[in-house]
N, C-alpha and C positions, 0 to 999 in steps of 0.2 A: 371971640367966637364969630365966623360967620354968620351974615343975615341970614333968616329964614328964606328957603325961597318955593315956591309952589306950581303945582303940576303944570297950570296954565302958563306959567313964567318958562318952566322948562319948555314947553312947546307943544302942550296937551290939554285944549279945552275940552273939560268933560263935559260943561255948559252946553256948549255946542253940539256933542256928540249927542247927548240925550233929547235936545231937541230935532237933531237929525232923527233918532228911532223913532222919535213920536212923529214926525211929518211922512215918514217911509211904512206905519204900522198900516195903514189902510189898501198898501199894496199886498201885503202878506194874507196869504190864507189864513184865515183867525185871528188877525190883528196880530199882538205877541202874546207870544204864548211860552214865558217863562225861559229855560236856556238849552232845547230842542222844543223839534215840530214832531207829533205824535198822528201818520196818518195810516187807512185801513187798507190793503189791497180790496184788489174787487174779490166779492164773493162768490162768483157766479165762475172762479175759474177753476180746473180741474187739477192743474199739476203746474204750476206756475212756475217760474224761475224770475228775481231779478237782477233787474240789467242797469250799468253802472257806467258812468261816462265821467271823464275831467277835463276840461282843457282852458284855456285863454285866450284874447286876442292878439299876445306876440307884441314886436312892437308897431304895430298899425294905430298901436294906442298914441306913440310920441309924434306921429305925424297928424292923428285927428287932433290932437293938441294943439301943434302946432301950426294949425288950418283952424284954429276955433271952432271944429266940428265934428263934436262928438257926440252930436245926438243918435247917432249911430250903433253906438257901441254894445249899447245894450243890447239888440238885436243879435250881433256878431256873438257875443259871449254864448246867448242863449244857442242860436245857431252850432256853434261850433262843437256844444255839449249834444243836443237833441238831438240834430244829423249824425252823430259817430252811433248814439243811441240804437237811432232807431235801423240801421246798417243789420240790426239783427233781429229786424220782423216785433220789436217790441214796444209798445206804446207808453211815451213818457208821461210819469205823473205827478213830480216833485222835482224843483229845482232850487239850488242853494246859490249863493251867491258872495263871493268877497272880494271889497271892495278896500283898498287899501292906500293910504295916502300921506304926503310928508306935513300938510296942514289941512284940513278940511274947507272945502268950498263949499256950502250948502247948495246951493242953486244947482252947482253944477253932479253933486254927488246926485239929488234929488233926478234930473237928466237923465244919468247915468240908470238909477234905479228903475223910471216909468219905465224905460228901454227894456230894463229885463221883464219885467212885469208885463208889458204888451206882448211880446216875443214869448211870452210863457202862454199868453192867455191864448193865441193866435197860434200856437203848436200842441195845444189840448191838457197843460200842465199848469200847475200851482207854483207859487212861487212861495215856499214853504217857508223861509226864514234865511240867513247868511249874516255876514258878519262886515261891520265897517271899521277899520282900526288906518288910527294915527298915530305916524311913527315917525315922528321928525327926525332928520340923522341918518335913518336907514332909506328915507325917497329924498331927492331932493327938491326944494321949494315949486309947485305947480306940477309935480308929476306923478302919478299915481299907477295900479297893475290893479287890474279884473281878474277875477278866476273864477270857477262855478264848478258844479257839479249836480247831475241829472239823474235819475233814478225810475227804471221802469218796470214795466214786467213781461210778460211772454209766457204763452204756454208751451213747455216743456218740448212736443212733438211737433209744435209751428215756426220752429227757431228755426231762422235764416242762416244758412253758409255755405262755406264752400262744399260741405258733404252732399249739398243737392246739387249741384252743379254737372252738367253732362255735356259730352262733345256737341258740336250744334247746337246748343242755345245760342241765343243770341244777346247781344250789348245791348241794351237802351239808354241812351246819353240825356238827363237831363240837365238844360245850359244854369251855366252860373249867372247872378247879378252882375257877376265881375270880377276882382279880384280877391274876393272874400276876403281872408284873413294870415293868409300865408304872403312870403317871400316880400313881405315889408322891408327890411334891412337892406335887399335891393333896391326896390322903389327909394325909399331914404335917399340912398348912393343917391342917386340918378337926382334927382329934385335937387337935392342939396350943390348936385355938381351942374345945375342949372341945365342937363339934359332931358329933364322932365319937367312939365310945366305941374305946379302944383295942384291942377283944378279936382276940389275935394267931392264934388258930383261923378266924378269918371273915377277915383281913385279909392273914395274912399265908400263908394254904396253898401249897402249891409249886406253880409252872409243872407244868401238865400234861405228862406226856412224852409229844407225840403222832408223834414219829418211829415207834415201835416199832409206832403204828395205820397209818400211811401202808406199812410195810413190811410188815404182814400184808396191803392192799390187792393192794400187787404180786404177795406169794408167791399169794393169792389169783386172780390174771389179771385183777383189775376196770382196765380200761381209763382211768385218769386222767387227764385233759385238763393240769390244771392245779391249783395250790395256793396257798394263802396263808393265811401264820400271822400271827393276828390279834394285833399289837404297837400299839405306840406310835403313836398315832394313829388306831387304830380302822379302824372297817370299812371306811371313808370313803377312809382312807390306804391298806391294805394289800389289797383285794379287788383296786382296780383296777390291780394291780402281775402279779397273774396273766390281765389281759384284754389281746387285743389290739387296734391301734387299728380305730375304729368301733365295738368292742362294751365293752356295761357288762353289771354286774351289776342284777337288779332283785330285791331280797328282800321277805319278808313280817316282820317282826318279831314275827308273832302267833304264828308258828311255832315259836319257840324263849322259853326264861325267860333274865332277864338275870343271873338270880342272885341269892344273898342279898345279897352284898357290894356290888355294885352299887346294888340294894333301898335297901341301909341308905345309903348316899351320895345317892341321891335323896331319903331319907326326911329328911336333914339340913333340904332346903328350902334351902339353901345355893350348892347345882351345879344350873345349869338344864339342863333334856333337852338343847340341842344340845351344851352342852359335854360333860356327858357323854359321848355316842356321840365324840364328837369327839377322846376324850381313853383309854376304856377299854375293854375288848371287848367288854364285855355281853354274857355270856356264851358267845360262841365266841369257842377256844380256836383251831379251826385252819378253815380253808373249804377243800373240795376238788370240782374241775370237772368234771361226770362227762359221758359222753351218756346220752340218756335209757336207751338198753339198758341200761345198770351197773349204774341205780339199784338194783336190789331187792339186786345182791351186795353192792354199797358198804353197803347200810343192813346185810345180814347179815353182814359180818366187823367191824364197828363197833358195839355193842348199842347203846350210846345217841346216837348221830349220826339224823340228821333232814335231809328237805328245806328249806331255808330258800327258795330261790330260782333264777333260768332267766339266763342270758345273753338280753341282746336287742341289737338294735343302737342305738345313739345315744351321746351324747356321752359321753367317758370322765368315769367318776366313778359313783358308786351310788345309784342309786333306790331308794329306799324304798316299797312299794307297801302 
């Protein structure tokens, strides 16, 4: 007969994991609280709906690795959930979190976790509970995947879309950190093939948190049409996701800067201009549809947001003018 052999042999300290929950229970609303989070909507709302978000950080994860900096990442995760969120006038109130890994780092999972937890506290949300699981075999040794998931509400008749959307509004472009959290896989290429320097200040800054701008718009009464957080696939992808059909976006690019980080990826000579726009946000972080009344509040509760651009009518998709 084979020797006995045990969980920890196989490649599963439970040791470790439990002492992980107990060091991460003081960021959790309630500490732990059994195997879900039980929390209340508000009571004071009329006809609620809520609103529901998923995403990741992609792999921006294997490069902040690979740069020893990932204190970042937290932030991103949160970011990438709350911002798609709140695209629909609704304010985030719980956020989950999984964190997953081929052997467990304490220190650095612990990193990982403060990041969602400030990024939660800092976008008006609770960081409700989530799950940390080790899975040797399936990650390889030192690499790990984020995922989360956001949970809000909205009143019913205050929900943001394309349906409020009318000829003549206008764009308001507010700028990105940088390269948030898309078109990593690019960046990778390019560093790895030594045509980008690796420097993790320009490359690897956190997702803007633009939740917490879209909810000073509201408390402010700026009238919102519509929203769109500028992800994967660029402007191209995500503008026309807040238009309804018959109207497009028409923007000026002269109007806004793309960025340093951006800059430096064109600078390679490497990614040509379509692909870029095609692939990064250049620097807007979030687009919001205003009518032209708004404009002057929208630009004062926001200091560095700017006109980029008007709805007009014609084919769906974004003109560049």
């Amino acid at each position: 007969m084979d020797d006995p052999i045990s969980y920890r042999a196989a490649g599963v300290d439970i040791d470790a994991a439990r002492r992980h929950a107990t060091a991460i229970a003081p960021l959790v609303a309630g500490g732990t609280a059994g195997f879900a989070a039980a929390r209340p909507l508000p009571a004071d709302m009329r006809n609620p709906l809520i609103v529901t978000a998923a995403d990741g950080v992609g792999t921006k994860l294997l490069l902040a690795r690979a740069l020893g900096w990932v204190e970042g990442l937290g932030q991103d995760l949160v970011a990438m959930c709350v911002n798609d969120l709140a695209c629909t006038g609704a304010d985030a109130l719980g956020f989950l979190d999984y964190l997953a890994v081929g052997a467990l780092d304490a220190d650095e999972a612990m990193t990982l976790i403060a990041g969602i937890a400030e990024a939660c506290a800092a976008s008006g949300c609770e960081l409700v509970g989530g799950e940390t699981a080790e899975m040797p075999g399936l990650y390889a040794p030192g690499h790990f995947d984020l995922a989360g998931f956001a949970y809000g509400v909205v009143e019913r008749d205050e929900l943001w879309g394309p349906h409020r959307v009318q000829p003549g509004d206008l764009v308001v472009g507010i700028p990105s950190s940088g390269l948030h959290s898309n078109g990593f896989t690019l960046v990778r290429a390019l560093v790895d093939q030594g045509a980008l320097a690796p420097n993790p200040t320009l490359l690897l800054a956190p997702t803007r948190l633009h939740a917490p701008e879209l909810a000073a718009l509201r408390r402010a009464g700026v009238p919102v049409h519509s929203a769109a957080h500028i992800t994967g696939g660029g402007l191209a992808q995500n503008l026309p996701r807040a238009m309804p059909e018959g109207l497009r976006a028409a923007l000026d690019p002269a109007t806004w800067s793309i960025g340093q980080a951006a800059e430096a990826i064109l600078a390679t000579e490497r990614v040509s201009l379509d692909d870029a726009w095609a692939t990064f946000n250049m620097g807007l972080g979030m687009c919001v549809v205003v009518p032209q009344s708004a404009l002057d509040g929208a630009l004062a509760v926001i200091g560095d947001a700017r006109t980029v651009g008007w709805v007009e009518e014609g084919e769906p998709g974004v003109r560049f003018a």
